[in-house]
OpenMM code with the backbone's topology and positions (N, CA, C; nanometers):
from openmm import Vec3, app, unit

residues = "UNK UNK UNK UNK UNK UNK UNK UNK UNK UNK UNK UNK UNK UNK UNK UNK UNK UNK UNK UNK UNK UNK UNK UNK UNK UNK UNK UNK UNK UNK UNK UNK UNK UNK UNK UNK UNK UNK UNK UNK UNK UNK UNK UNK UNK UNK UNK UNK UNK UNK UNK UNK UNK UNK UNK UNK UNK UNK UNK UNK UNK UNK UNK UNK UNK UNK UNK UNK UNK UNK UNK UNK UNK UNK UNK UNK UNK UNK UNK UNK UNK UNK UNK UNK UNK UNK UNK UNK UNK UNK UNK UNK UNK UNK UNK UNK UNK UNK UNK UNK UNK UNK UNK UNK UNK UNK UNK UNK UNK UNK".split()
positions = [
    Vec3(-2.7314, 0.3711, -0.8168),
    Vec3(-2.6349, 0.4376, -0.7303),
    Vec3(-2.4941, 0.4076, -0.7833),
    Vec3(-2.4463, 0.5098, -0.7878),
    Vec3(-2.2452, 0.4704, -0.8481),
    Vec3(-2.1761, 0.4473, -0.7248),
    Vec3(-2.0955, 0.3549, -0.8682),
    Vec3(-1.9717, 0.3386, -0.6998),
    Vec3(-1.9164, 0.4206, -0.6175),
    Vec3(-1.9026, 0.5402, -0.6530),
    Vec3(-1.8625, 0.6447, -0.5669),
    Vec3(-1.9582, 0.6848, -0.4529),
    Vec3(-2.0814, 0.6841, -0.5044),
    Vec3(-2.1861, 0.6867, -0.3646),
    Vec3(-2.1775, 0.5794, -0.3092),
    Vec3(-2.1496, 0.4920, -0.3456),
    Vec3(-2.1810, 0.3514, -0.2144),
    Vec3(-2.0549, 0.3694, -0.1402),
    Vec3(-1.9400, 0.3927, -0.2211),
    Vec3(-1.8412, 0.4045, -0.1260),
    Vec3(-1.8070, 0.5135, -0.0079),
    Vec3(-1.8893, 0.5974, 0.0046),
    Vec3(-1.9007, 0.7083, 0.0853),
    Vec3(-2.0283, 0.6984, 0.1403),
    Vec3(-2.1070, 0.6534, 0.1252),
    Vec3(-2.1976, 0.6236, 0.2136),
    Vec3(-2.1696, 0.4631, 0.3133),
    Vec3(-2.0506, 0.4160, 0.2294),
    Vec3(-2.0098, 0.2652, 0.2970),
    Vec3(-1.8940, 0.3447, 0.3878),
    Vec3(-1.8357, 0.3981, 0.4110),
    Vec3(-1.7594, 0.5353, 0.4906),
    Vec3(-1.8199, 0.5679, 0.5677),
    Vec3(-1.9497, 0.6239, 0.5618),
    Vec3(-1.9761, 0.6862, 0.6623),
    Vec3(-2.1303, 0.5979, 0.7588),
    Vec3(-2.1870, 0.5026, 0.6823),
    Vec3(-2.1871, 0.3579, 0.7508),
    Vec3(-2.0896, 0.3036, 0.8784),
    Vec3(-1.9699, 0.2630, 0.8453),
    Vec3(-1.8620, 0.2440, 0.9224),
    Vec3(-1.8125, 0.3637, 1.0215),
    Vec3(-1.7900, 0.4697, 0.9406),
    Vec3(-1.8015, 0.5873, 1.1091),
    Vec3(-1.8933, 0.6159, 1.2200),
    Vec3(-2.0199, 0.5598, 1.1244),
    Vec3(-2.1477, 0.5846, 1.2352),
    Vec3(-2.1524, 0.4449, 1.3851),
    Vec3(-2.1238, 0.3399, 1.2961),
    Vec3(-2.1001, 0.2118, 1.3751),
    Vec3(-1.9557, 0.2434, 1.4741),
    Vec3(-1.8406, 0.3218, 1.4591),
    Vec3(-1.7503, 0.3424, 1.4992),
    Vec3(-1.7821, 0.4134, 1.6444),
    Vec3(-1.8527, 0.5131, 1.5659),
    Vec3(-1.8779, 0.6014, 1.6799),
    Vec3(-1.9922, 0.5770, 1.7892),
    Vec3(-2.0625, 0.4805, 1.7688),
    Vec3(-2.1665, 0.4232, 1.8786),
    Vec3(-2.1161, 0.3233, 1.9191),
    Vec3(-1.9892, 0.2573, 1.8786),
    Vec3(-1.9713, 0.1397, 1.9757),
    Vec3(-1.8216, 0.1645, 2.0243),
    Vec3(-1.7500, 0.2481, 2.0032),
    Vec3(-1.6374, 0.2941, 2.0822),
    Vec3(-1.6196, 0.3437, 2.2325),
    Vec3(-1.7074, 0.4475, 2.2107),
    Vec3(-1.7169, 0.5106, 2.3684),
    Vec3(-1.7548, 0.3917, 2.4456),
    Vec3(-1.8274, 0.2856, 2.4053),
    Vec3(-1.8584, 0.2204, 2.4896),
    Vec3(-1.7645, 0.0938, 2.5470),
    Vec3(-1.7006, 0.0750, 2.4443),
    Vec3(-1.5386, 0.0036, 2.4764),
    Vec3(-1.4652, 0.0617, 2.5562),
    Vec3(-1.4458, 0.2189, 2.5216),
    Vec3(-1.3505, 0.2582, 2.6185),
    Vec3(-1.4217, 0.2623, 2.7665),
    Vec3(-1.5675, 0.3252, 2.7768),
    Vec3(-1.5931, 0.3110, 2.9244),
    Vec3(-1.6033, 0.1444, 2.9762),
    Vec3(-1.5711, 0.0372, 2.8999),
    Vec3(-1.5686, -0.0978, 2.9537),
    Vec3(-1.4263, -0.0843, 3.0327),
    Vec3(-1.3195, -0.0121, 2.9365),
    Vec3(-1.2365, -0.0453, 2.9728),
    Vec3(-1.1638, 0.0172, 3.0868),
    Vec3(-1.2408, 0.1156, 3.1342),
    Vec3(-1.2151, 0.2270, 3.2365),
    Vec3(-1.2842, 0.1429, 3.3502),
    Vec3(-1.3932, 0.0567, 3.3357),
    Vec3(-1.4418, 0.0198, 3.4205),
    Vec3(-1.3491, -0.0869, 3.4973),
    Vec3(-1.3212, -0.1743, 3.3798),
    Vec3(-1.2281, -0.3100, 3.4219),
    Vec3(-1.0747, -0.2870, 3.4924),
    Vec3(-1.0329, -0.0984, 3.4824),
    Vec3(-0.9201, -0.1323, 3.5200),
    Vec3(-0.9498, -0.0783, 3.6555),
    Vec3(-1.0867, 0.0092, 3.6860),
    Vec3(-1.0928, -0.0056, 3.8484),
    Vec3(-1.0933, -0.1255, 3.8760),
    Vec3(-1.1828, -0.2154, 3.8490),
    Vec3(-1.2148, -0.3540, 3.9298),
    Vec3(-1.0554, -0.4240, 3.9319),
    Vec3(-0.9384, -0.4011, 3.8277),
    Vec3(-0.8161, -0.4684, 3.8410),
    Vec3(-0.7603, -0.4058, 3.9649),
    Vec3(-0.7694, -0.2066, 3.9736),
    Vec3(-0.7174, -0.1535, 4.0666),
    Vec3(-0.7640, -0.2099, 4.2020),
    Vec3(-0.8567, -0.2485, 4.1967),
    Vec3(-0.9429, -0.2832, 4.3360),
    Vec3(-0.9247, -0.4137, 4.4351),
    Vec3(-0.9122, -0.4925, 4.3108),
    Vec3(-0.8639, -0.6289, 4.3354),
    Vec3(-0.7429, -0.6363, 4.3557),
    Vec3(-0.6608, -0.6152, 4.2792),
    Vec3(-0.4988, -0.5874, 4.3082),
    Vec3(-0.5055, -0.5125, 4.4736),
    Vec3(-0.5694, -0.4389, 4.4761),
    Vec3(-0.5274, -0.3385, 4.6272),
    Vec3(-0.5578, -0.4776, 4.7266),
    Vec3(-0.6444, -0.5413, 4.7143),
    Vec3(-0.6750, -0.5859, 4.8512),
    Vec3(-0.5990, -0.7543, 4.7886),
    Vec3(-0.5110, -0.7630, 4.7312),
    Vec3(-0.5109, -0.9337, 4.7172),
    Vec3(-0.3138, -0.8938, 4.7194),
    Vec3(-0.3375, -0.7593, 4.7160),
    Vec3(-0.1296, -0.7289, 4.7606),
    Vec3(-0.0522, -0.7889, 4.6442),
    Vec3(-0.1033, -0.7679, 4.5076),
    Vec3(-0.0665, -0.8489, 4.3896),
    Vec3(-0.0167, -0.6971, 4.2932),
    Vec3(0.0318, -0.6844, 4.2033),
    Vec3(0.0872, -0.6222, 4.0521),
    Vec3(0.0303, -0.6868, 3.9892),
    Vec3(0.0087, -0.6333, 3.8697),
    Vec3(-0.0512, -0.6482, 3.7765),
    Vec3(-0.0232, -0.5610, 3.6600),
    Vec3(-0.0150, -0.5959, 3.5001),
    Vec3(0.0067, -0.5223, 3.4316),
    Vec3(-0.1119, -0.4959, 3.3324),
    Vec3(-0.1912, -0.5983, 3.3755),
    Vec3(-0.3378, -0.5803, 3.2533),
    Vec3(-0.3764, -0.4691, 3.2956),
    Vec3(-0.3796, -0.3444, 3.4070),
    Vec3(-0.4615, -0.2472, 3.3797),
    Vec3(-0.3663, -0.1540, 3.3290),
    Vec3(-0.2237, -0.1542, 3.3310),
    Vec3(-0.1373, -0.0848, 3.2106),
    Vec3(-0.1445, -0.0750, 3.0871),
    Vec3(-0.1985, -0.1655, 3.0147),
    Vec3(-0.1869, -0.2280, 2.8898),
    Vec3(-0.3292, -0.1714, 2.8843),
    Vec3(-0.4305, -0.1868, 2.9612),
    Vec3(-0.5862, -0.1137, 2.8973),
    Vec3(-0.6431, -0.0275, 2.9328),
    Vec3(-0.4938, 0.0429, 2.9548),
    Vec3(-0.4979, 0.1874, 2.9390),
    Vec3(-0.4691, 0.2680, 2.8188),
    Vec3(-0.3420, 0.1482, 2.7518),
    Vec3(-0.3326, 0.2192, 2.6301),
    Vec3(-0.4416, 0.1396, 2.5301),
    Vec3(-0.5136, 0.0566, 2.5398),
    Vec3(-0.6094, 0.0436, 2.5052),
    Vec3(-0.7295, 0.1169, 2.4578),
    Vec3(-0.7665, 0.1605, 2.5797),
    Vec3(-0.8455, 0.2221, 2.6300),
    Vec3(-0.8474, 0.3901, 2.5331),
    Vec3(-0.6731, 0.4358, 2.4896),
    Vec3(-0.6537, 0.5548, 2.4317),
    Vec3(-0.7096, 0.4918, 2.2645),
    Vec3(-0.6741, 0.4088, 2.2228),
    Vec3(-0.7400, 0.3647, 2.1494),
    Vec3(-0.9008, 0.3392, 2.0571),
    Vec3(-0.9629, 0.3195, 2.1455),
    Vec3(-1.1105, 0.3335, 2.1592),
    Vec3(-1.1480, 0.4938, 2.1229),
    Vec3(-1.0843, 0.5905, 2.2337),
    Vec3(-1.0715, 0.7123, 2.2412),
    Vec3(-1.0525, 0.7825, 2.1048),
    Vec3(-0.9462, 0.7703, 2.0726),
    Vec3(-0.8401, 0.7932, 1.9108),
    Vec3(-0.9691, 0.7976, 1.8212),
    Vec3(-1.0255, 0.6285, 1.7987),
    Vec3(-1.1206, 0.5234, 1.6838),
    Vec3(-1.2353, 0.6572, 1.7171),
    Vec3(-1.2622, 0.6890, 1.8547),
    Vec3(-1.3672, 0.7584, 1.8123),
    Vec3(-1.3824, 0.9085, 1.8104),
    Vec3(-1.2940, 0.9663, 1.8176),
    Vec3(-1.2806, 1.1154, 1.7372),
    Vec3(-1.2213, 1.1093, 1.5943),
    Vec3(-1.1919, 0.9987, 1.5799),
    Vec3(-1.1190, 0.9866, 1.4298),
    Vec3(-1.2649, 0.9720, 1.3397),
    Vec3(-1.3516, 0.8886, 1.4187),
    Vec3(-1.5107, 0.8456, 1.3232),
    Vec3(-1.5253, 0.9810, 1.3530),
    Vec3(-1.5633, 1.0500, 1.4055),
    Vec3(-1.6510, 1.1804, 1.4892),
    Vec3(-1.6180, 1.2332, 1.3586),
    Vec3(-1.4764, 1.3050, 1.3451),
    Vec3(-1.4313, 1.4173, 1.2112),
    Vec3(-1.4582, 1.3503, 1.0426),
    Vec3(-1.4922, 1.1905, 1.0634),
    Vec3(-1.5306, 1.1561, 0.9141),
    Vec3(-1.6343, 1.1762, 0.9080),
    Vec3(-1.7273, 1.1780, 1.0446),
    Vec3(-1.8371, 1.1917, 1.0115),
    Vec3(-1.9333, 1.3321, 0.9519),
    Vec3(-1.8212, 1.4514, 1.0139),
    Vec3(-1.8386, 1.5778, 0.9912),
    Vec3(-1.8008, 1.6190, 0.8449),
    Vec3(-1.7384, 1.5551, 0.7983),
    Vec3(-1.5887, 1.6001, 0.7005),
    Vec3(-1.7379, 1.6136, 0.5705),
    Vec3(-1.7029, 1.7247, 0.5177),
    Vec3(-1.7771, 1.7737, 0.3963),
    Vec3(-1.7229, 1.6813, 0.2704),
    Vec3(-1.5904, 1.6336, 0.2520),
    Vec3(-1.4514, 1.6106, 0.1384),
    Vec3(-1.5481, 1.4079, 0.1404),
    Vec3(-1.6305, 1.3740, 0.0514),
    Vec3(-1.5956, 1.2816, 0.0763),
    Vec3(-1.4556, 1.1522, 0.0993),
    Vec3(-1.3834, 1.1797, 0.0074),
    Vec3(-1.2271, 1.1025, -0.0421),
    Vec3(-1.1830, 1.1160, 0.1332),
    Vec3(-1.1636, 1.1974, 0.2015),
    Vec3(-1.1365, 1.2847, 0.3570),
    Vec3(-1.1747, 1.1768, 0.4363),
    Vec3(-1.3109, 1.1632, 0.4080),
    Vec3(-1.3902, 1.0632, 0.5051),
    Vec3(-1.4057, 0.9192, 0.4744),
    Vec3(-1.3863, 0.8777, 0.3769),
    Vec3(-1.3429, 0.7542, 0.3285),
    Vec3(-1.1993, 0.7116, 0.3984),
    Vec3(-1.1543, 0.7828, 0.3756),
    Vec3(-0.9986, 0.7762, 0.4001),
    Vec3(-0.9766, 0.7323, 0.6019),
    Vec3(-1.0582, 0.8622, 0.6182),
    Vec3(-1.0429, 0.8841, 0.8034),
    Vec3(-1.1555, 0.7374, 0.8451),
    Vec3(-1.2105, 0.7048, 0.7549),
    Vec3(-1.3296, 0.5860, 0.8396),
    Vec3(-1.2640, 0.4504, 0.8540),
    Vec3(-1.1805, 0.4681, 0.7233),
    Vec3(-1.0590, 0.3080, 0.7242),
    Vec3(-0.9785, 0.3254, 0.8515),
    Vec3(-0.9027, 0.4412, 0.8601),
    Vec3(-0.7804, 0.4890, 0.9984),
    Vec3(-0.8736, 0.4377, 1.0955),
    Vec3(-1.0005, 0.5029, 1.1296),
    Vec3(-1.0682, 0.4275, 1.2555),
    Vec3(-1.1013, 0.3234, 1.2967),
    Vec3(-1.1728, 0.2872, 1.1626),
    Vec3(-1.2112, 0.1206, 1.1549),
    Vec3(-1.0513, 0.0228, 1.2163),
    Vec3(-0.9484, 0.0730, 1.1267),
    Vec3(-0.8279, -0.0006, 1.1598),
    Vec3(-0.8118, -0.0006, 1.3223),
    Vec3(-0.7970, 0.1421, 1.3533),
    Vec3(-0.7580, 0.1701, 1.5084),
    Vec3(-0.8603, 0.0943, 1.6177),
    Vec3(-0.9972, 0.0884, 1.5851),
    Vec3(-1.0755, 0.0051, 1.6070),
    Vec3(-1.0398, -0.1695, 1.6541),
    Vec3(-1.0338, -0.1924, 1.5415),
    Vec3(-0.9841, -0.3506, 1.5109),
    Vec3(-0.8840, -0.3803, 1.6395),
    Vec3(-0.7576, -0.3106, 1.5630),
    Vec3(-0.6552, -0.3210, 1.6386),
    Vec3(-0.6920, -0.3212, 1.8183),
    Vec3(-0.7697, -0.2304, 1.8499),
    Vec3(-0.7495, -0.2064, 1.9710),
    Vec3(-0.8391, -0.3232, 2.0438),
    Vec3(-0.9524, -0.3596, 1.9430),
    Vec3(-1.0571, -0.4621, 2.0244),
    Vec3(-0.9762, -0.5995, 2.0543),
    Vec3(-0.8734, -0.6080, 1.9440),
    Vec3(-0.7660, -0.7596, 1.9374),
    Vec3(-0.7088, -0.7539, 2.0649),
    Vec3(-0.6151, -0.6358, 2.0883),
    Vec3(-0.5634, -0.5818, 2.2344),
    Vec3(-0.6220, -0.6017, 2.3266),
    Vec3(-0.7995, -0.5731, 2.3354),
    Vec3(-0.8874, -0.5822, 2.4462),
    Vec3(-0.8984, -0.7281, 2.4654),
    Vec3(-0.8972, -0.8263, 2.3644),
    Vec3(-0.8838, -0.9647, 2.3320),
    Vec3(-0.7519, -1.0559, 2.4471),
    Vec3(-0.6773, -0.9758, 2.3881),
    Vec3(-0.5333, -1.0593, 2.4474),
    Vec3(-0.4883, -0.9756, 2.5866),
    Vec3(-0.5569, -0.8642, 2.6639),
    Vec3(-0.5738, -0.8289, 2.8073),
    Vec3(-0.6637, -0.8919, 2.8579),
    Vec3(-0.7723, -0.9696, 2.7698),
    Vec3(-0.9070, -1.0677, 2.8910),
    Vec3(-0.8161, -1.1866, 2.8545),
    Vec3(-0.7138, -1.2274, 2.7661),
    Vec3(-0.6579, -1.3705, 2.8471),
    Vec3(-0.5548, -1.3562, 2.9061),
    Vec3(-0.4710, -1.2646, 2.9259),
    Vec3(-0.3840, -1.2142, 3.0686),
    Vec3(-0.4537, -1.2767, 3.1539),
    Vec3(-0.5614, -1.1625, 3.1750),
    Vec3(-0.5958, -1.1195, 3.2764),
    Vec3(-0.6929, -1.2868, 3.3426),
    Vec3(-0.7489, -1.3453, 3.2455),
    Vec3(-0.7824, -1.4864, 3.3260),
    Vec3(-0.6839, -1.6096, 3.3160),
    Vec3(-0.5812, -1.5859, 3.3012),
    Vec3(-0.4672, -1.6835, 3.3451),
    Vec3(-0.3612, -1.6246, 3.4502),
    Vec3(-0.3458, -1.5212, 3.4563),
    Vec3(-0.2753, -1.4223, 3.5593),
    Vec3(-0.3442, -1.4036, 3.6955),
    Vec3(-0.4776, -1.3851, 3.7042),
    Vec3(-0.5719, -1.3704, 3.8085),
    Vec3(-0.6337, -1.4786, 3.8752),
    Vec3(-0.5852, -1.5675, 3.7631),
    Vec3(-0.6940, -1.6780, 3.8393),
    Vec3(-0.6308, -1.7292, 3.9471),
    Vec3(-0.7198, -1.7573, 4.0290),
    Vec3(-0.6880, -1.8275, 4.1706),
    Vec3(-0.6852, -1.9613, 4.1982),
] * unit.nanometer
topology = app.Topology()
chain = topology.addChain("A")
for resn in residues:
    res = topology.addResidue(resn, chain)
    for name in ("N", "CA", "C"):
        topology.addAtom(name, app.Element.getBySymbol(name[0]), res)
């Protein structure tokens, strides 16, 4: 196999992993900011962690229509290219999801 096939099949490896574990970040994160909305309502508190994973949350979103079109993309170089942007947007956003769960358990805690 040449390097050019591994590297486009290592592309679209990484979009496939992108795209099955994104949606599921973002619906974590849709979930967690009811339970913030919920809790906040009845404890008469603000809060900014469900601000912040919201734009989070667009994130996840982004990572996974960005995998979706590498995964379609006929051009390999196209999809190489778009699987790094996701993977990155990815990363980035899970670090974010990282540093809103320690907000959110030093801010909340009781």
């Amino acid at each position: 196999m040449s390097v050019r096939n591994q590297e486009a099949q290592s592309a679209v490896d990484v979009s496939e992993k992108i795209f099955s574990n994104a949606p599921n970040m973002f619906m974590l994160c849709l979930t967690v900011i009811g339970l913030i909305k919920i809790y906040t309502r009845f404890e008469k508190i603000t809060t900014l962690a469900d601000n912040f994973l919201s734009f989070v949350s667009i994130g996840f979103l982004v990572a996974t229509i960005i995998s979706y079109i590498a995964l379609r993309s006929p051009i390999s170089a196209l999809r190489a290219r778009l699987a790094q942007i996701a993977d990155l947007l990815f990363l980035v956003s899970l670090t974010f999801t990282g540093v809103v769960v320690m907000f959110i358990t030093f801010s909340l805690a009781g």
